[in-house]
N, C-alpha and C positions, 0 to 999 in steps of 0.2 A: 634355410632362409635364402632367398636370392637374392644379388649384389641391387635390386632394386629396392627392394623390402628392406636393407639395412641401409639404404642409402634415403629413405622417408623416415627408419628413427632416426639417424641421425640431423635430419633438416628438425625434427619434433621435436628431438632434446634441444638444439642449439637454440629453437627459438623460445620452448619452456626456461630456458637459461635466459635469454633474453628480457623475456618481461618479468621474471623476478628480479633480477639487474634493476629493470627498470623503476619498482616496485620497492627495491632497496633504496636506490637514491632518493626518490621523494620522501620515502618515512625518513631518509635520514638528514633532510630539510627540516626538518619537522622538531629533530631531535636536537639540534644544534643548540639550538638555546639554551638547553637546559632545563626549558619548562614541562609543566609536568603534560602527561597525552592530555589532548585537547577534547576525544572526544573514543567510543569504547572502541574497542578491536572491529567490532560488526561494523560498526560507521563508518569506520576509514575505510575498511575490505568494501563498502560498498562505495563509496568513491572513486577506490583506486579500480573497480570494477569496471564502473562508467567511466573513466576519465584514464585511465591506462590500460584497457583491453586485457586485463589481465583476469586466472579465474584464480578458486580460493588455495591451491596448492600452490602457482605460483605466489599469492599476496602470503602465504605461512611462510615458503623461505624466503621471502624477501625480507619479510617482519622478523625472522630467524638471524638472517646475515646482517640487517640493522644493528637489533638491538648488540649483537656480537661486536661489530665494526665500533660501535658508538659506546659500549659499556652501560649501557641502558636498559638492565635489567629488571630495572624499578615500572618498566611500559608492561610488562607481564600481570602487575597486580592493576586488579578492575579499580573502574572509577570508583570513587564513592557513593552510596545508592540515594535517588532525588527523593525526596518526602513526597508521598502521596499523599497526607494528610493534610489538612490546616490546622496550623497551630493558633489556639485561641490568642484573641487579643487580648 
């Protein structure tokens, strides 16, 4: 490999590092409270998609280093599923 070529991964990783960083700290706004996730894993990943430049390996360890930093391991288990039905009146 030539000092060029390791000198583009490493501009690649640092900035891979980067936007999971950055991906880390808004989930862990999020987490602060204490309240339960607002909304699933896909929903936020597309958010944080649009609104933080980030793709879906970085938003895993971002959402990885969160849930770690913040003890929030309870964000792992999915929402609870919405009723497709109507419940009679």
């Amino acid at each position: 490999m030539s000092a060029d070529e390791e000198d583009i991964r490493k501009v690649s990783a640092a900035a891979a590092v980067e936007r999971a960083a950055r991906c880390r700290d808004w989930l862990k706004t999020l987490m602060l409270s204490g309240a339960p996730k607002p909304a699933t894993t896909d929903e936020l990943f597309a958010w944080a998609k649009e609104n933080l430049g980030v793709n879906r390996s970085n938003f895993d360890t971002g959402w990885d280093w969160a849930t770690w930093d913040m003890k929030r391991e309870d964000w792992y288990d999915p929402l609870p599923r919405k009723s497709k039905r109507k419940r009679p009146s």
